[in-house]
N, C-alpha and C positions, 0 to 999 in steps of 0.2 A: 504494500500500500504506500502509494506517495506519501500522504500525510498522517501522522499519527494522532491528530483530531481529526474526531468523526463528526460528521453531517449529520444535523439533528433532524428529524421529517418534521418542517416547519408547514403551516396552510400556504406559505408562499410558495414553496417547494413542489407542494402537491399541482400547483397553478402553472408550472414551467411549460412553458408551449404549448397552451392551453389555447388560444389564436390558433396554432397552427394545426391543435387537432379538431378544432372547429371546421377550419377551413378543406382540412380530408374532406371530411363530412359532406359538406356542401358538392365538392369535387367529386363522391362517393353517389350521391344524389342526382347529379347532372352526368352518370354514367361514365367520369374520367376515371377514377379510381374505385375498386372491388371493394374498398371495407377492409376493416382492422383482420376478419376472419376472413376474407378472401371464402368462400364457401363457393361451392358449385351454383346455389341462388344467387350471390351475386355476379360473380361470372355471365349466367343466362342475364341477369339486368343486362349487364354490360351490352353483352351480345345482341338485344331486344333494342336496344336504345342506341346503337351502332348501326344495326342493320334498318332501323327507322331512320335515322340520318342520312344513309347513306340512299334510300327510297326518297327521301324527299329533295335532296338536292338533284336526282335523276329527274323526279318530277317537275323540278322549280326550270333544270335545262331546257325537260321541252315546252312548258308554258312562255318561256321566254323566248326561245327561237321561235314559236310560231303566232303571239302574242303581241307580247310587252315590249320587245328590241327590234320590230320589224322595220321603225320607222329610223333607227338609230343606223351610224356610219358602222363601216367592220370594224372599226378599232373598238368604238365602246362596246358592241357586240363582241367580241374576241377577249379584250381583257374583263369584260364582268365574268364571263364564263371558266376564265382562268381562274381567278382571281376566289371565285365560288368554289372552284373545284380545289384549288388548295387551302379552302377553309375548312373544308369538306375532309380532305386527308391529313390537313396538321389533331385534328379534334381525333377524327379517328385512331389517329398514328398514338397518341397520349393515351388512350381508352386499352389499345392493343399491347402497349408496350408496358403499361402498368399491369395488366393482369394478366397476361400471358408468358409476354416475355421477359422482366426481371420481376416477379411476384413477389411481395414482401419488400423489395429493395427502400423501398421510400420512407416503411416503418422501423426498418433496420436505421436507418439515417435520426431519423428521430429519436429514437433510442438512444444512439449513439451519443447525439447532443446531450442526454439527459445526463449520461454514465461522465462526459466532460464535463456538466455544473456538477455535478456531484464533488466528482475526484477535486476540482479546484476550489470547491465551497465554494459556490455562487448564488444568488437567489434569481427567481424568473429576471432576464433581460428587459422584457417588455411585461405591462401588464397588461388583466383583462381590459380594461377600457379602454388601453390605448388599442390594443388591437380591434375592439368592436367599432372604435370612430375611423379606424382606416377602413375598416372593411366597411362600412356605411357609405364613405367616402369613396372609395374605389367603385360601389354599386353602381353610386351615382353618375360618375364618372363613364362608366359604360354604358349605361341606359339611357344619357341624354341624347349619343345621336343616332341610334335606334329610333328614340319616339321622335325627333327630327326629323329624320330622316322618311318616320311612317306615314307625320302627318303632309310631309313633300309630298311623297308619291300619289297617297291616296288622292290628295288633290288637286295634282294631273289624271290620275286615271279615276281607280275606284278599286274599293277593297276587295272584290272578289279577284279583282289583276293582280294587284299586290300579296296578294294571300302567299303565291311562289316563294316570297322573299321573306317568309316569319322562320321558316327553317336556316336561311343565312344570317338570320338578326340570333337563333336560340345557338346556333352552332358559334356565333359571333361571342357571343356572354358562354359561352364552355372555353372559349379560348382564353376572354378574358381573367376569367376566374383563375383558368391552368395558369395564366403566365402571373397576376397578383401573386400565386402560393410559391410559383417559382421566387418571386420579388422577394419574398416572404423569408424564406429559405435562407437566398443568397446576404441579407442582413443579420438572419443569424448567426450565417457560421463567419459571417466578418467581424458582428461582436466577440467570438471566440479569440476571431486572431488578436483581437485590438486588446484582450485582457490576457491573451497568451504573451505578447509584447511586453507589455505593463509587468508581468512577473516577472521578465527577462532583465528588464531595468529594473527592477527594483531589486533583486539579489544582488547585482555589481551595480555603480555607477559606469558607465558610460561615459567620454571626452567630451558629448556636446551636454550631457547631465551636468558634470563638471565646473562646465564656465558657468552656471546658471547659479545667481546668489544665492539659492535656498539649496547650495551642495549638500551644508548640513544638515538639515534635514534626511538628505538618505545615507549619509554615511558609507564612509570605506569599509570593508566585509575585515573584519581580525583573520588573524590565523589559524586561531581555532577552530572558527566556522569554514574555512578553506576547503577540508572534506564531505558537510554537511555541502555546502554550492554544490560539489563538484556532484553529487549524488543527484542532487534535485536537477542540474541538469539537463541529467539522466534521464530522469524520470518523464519530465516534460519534452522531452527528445522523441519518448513514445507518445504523450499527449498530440505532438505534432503533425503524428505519421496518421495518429487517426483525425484528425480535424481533414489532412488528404484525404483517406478512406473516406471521410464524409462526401469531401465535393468529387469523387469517384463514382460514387453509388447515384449524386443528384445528377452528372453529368450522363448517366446510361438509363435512369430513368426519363430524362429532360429532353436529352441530345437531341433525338430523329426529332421529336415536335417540334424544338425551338428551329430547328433549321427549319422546317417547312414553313414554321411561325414569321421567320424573318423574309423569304422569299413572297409569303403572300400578301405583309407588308408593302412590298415592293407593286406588288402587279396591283395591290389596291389604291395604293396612293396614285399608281399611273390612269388608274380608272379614273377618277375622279377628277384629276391632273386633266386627261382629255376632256371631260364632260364640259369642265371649266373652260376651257379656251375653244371648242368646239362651237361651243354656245354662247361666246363672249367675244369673241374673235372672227372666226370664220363662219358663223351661220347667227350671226346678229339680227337677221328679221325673223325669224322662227321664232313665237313669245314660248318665254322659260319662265315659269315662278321664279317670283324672289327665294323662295323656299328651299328651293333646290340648289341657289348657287351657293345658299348659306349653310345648307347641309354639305355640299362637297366639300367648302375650306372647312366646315366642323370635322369630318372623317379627316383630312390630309392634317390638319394639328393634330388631331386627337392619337392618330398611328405614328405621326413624330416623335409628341411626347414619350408613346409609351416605350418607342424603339429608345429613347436616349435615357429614360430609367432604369429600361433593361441594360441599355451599354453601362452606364454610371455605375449601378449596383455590380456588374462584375469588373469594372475598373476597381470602384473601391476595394473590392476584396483580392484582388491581384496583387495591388499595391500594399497589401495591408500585409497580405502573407508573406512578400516578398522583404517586407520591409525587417521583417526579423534576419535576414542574411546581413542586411546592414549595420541591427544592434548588434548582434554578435561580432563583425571585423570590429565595430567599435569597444565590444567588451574585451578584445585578444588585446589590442591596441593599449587599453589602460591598464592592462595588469604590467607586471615586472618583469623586465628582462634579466632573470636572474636563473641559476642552476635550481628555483625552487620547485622538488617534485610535484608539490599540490599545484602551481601553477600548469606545468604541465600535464596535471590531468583535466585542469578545466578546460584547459587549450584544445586538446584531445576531444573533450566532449562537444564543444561548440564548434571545432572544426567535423565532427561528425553531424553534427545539426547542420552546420552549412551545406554541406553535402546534400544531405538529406534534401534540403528545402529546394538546393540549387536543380537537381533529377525529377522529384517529384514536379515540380514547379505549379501548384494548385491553384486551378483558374478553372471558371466557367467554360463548357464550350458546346456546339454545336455537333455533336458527335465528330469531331477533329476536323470537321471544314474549316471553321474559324474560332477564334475567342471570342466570347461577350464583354468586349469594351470599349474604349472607343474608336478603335482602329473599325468596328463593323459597322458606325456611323457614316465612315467614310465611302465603307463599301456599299451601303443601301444609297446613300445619297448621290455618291457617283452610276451606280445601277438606274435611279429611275433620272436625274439627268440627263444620261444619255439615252433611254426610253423615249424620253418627253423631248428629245430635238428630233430623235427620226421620226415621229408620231407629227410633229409640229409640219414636219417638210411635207411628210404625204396630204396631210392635209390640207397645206397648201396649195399641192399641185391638183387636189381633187375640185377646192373650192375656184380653179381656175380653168 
């Protein structure tokens, strides 16, 4: 055992990730996730609520090929249909991949966090309130350009046309929900690294700790304590490798969804991208509701924002994890260069951490097409920029 005080089972204790096991729940509900038993009943949910999805956006295809887009250019026809179909297989890909093919992985992950507040005695990071005002907040967030967006349509056409499009509004909010719990996740285990750090500086000072007036405060480590460091470590050397183990386990249950997650970003915002200049630009006498150009720049912020929380939230935790290779050269740096054995073993151990951190290298990603940070802002933003200039040319040359 790292510590030789034990963790009392406090009511705060009992409360740890209590958000995030709500948030299963809901996920478990909306057919992305089997439940804590995973049982053959929820399985068939899954299965029922999958095979419904994937019925209705078949259906929503042909009402709109022979309906609703007949009057629209090929582009907005081509990219809604894209655009549908990979919202259609990121939901699915989530549903599939959680209960079939890594089973348990995501409550393994949970656990795991639970057994690192334990081991470092910590009380829940976040509490219940704060997490039930994000998740209120996050609803909202999703549901505004939905109903935006409904009462646009319906007031070009009429609800039995629009009907096609309640299965990409429910598939819409399964996605949503999947990638808030992703959100969710990724700020937990970045609170891990950020108080895995915090312990790392607080047994040595550090050279930039050092210059900072309140040295005293943390104090030079004696020689006596020299064996006790060098253990603890140790100890936390393994703490490290499972905090990786964690964003391991998030990244094979996550991976295939977020990438299709990020591509259908792309083909949405260019959806919408043409709607706007198609009807603003080049076909300026054909009346548009106001509704509808306010619901398209609502959609194209709204998948901004959420692509550059997503990148933020694994930059932060890249940088955070990363950032203990740093304390450590800086803790080598301030011990003594001297024949003293103990130093030598702590050298020893935090050049083993270095190691460690530098191979694993724990980041978000995309089942290894890309990392989630913000190098993949760059890639979505350049993706549909150049989209939206070849789109812009043919249109051009159609409207002439």
């Amino acid at each position: 055992m790292m510590f030789s005080k034990k963790v009392s089972k406090s009511k705060e204790n009992e409360n740890e990730l209590i958000c995030m096991q709500f948030m299963t729940k809901i996920c478990a509900l909306a057919g992305l996730f089997p439940g804590n038993s995973n049982t053959n009943i929820n399985k068939i949910y899954v299965i029922v609520l999958t095979t419904a999805s994937i019925v209705g956006w078949i259906y929503s295809v042909y009402i709109k090929n022979n309906f609703m887009l007949t009057g629209c250019n090929v582009f907005i026809k081509i990219t809604d249909q894209i655009s549908c179909g990979l919202l259609c297989l990121a939901t699915v890909t989530f549903s599939l991949t959680s209960t079939f093919v890594y089973p348990g992985k995501f409550f393994n992950a949970i656990q795991s966090l639970k057994r690192f507040d334990y081991l470092i005695n910590i009380s829940s990071p976040r509490t219940v309130s704060m997490g039930l005002a994000i998740f209120i907040f996050g609803n909202a967030v999703l549901l505004f350009p939905m109903v935006l967006d409904t009462l646009a349509w319906i007031n070009r056409y009429d609800l039995n046309t629009y009907k096609c499009y309640f299965i990409r509004n429910f598939q819409y909010y399964q996605l949503g929900v999947i990638t808030f719990l992703w959100l969710w996740f990724a700020l937990e285990i970045r609170k891990r690294f950020v108080l895995f750090n915090k312990f790392l500086i607080k047994m040595i000072p550090t050279p930039s700790i050092l210059l900072r007036n309140d040295a005293h405060h943390h104090g030079l480590f004696k020689m006596a304590n020299i064996p006790q460091i060098r253990d603890e470590i140790k100890h936390k050397t393994a703490l490290y490798n499972g905090l990786c183990d964690i964003v391991d386990l998030i990244n094979d249950v996550f991976g295939a969804g977020l990438l299709i997650y990020v591509i259908f970003t792309i083909s949405y915002v260019l959806l919408y991208s043409i709607i706007l200049i198609e009807y603003t630009v080049f076909d300026s006498k054909t009346r548009i509701d106001n509704y509808i150009i306010i619901t398209s720049i609502v959609w194209i912020i709204g998948d901004f924002v959420k692509m550059m929380v997503v990148a933020l939230a694994g930059e932060t935790l890249s940088s955070e994890s990363f950032k203990t290779v740093r304390i450590c050269y800086g803790i080598i740096n301030s011990l003594e260069n001297g024949p003293n054995q103990y130093y030598d073993g702590i050298k020893q151990e935090l050049n083993f951490l270095i190691q460690q951190a530098t191979h694993r290298k724990p980041c978000l990603t995309a089942s290894g097409f890309f990392v989630a940070n913000s190098t993949m802002m760059g890639f979505i933003i350049g993706s549909i920029t150049s989209y939206v200039i070849v789109a812009v040319q043919f249109l051009n040359e159609m409207s002439n």
